[in-house]
C-alpha positions in Angstrom: 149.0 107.4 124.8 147.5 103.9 124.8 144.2 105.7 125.0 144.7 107.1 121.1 146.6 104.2 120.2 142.9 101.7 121.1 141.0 104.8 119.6 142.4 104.5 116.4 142.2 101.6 115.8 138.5 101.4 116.5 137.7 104.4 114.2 138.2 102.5 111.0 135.6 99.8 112.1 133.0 102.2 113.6 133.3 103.8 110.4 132.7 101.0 108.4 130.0 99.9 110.3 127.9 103.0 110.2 129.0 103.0 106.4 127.2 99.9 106.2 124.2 100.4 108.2 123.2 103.6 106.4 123.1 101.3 103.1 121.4 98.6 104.7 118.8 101.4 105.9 118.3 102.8 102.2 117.7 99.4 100.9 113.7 98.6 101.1 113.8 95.2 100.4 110.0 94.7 100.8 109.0 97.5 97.7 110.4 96.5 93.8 111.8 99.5 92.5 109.1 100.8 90.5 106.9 101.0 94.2 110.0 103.1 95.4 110.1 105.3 91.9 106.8 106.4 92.0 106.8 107.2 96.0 109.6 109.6 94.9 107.6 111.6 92.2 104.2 111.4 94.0 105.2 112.1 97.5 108.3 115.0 97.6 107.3 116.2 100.6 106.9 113.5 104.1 105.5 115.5 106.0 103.9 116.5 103.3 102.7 120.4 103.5 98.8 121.4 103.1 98.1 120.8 99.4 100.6 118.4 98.7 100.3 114.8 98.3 101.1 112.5 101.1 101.7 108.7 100.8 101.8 108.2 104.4 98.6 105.3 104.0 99.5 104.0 100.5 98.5 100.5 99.8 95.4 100.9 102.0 92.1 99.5 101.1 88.9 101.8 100.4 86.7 101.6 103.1 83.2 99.3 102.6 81.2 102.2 103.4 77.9 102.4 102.4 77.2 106.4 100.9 73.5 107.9 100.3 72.8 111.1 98.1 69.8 113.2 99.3 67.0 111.4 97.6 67.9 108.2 99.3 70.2 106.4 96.5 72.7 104.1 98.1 76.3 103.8 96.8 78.2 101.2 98.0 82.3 102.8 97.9 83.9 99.1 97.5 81.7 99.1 94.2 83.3 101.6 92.3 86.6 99.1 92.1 88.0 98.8 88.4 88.4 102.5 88.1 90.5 105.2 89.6 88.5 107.1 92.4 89.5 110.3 94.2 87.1 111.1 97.2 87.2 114.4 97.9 85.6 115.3 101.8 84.0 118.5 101.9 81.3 120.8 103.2 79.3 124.1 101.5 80.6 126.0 104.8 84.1 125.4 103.9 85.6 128.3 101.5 88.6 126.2 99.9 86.6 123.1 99.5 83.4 125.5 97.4 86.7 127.0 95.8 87.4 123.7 94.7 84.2 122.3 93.1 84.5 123.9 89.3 87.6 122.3 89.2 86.7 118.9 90.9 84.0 119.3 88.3 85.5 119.0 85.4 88.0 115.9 86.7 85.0 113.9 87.3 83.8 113.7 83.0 87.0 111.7 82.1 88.6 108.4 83.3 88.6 109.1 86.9 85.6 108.8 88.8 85.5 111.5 91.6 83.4 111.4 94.6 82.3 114.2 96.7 81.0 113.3 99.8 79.7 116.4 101.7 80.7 116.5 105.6 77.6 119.1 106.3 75.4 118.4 108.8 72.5 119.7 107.1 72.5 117.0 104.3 69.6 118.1 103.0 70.6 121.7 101.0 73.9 120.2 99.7 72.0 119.3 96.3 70.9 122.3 95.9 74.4 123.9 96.9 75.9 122.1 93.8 72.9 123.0 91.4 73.3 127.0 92.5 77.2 126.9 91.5 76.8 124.9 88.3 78.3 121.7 88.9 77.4 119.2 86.6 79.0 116.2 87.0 79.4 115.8 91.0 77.0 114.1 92.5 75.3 115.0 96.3 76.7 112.0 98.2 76.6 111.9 102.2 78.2 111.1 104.8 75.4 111.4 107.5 77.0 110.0 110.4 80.2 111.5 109.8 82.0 108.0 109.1 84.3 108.8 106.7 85.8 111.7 108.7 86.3 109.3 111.7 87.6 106.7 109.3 90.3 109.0 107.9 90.7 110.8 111.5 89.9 113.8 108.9 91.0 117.1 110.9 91.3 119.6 107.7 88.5 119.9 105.3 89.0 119.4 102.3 90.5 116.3 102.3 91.4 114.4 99.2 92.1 110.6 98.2 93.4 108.8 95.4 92.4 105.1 95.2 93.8 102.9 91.9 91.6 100.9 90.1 91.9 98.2 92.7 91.3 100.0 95.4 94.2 101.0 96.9 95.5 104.7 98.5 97.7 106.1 96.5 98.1 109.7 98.1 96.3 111.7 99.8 95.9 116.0 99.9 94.7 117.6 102.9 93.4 121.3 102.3 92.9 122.6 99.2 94.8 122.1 96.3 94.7 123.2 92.1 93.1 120.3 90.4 93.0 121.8 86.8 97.2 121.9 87.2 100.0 120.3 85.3 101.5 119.3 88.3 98.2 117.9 89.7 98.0 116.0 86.0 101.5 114.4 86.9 100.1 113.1 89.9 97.3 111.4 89.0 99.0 110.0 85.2 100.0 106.8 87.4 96.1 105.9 87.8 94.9 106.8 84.4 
């Protein structure tokens, strides 16, 4: 009896307590509410499922890598800041990530500046690769030394990653994914 009697009593308070520790844990006092709004639309799925944007690294800077295309043209990635990049990692062996090129394609002609940086080995027939399927606007960057894939501890190809015009990640998609969608347009409104 004085068992129940003590247990009572302490229900209320454990109660409240967890009551009040599940709001303190909602509360993200360290993001305004317009960070926490857009995490919602962008990211609906943490894990987030192959195809599907994850926001996992948000806020992170581009890497300063240094890219080169297959006549020898440098491209420095920290100089493309002041406008939206998505760096798409992919290789001419790699069915979804070909699937993906008309559609990457025709991204890259407006506001958004998308990079493909091809993950083959032999660096020297990916030019050609993109002339042979039409692409026009991608251009033959490299990633010889397979720095970017170690950066990004890339696993899947393709991998995909939206920086803002300052150079932060937004989200990334790893596998392939519908570019030329309405929902794929949602996603990338906030940069444009």
């Amino acid at each position: 009896m004085l068992f129940s009697r003590s247990l009572k009593s302490v229900i209320p308070g454990l109660a409240l307590a967890c009551a009040g520790g599940l709001l303190l844990a909602g509360c993200d006092r360290q993001s305004n509410e317009k960070v926490q709004a857009k995490l919602a639309v962008e990211c609906s799925t943490i894990p987030a499922k192959v195809g599907e944007p994850d926001c996992g690294k948000q806020g992170n800077e581009m890497p300063d890598f240094t890219l080169v295309d297959p006549s020898g043209k440098k491209l420095a990635m920290t100089s493309l800041k002041g406008k939206p990049v998505l760096l798409n990692l992919w290789a001419t062996w790699c069915a979804p990530c070909v699937a993906e090129l008309p559609q990457l394609d025709k991204l890259a002609g407006g506001k958004l500046k998308v990079l493909t940086v091809s993950q083959d080995m032999q660096t020297e027939k990916v030019a050609d690769f993109l002339k042979a399927r039409g692409v026009k606007n991608l251009e033959p960057w490299l990633d010889e030394k397979n720095d970017l894939s170690a950066h990004y501890d890339i696993q899947t190809l393709p991998t995909t990653i939206l920086y803002d015009a300052q150079g932060k990640e937004v989200w990334r998609v790893t596998g392939p994914r519908e570019w030329d969608s309405a929902e794929t347009r949602k996603i990338l409104a906030p940069v444009l």
